[in-house]
PLY file of the C-alpha trace (Angstrom):
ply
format ascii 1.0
element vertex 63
property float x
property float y
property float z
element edge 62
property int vertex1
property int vertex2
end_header
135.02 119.91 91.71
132.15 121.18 89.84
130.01 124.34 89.96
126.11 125.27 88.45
124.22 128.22 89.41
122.40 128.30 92.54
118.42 127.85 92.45
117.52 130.24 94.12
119.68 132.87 94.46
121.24 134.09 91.45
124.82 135.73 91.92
125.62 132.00 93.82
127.18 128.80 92.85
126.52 125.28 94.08
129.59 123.29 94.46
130.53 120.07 94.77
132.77 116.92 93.87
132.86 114.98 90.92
132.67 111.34 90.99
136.30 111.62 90.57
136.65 114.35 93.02
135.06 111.58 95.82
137.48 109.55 95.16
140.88 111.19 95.48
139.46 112.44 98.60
139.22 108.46 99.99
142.22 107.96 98.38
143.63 110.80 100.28
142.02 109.44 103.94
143.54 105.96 103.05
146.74 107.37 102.39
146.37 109.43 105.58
145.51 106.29 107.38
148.67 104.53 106.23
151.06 107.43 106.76
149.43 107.90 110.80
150.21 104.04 111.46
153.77 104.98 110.49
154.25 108.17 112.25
154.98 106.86 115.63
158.33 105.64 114.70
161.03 108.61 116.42
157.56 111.01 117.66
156.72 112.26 120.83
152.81 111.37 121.44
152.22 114.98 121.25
153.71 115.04 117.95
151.69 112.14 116.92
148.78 113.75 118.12
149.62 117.48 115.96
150.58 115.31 112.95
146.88 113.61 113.30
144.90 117.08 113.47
146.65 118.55 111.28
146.38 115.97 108.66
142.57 115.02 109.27
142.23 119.01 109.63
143.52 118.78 106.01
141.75 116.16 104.49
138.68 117.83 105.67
138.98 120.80 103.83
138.29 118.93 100.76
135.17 116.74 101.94
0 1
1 2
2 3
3 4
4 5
5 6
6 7
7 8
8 9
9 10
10 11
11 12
12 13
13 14
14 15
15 16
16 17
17 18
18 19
19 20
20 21
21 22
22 23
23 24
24 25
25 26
26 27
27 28
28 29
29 30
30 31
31 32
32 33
33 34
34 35
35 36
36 37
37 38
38 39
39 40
40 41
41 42
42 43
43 44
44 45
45 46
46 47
47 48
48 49
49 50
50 51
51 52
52 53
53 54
54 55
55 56
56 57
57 58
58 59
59 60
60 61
61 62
C-alpha cells in the first residue's frame, strides 16, 4: 500500500496498492478459491455458506 497527498484537499491522503500489493490480493482470492472447494468436507451448507462470506468479506477489505 502506498500513500501521496491528496490534490485537492490538503490534510488527505490518496491510497492505494502497489503493484505488489495487487498481487497478494489475487494471490489471496486464489487461495480463497482453493480453500472454499475444500471446505465442504465435514460442513453443514450453512457453514459453508458463513465460511464463504466471511472469507470473501475478508478478502474485500483489502481490494
Amino acid at each position: 500500500m502506498a500513500t501521496r497527498p491528496h490534490p485537492h484537499k490538503g490534510n488527505s491522503k490518496c491510497v492505494h496498492l502497489t503493484k505488489k500489493g495487487v498481487m497478494v490480493c489475487n494471490s489471496a482470492g486464489n487461495n480463497i478459491h482453493s480453500l472454499l472447494a475444500e471446505v465442504p468436507q465435514g460442513l453443514t451448507d450453512k457453514e459453508v455458506e458463513t465460511c464463504r462470506k466471511v472469507l470473501e468479506v475478508t478478502l474485500n477489505c483489502y481490494r
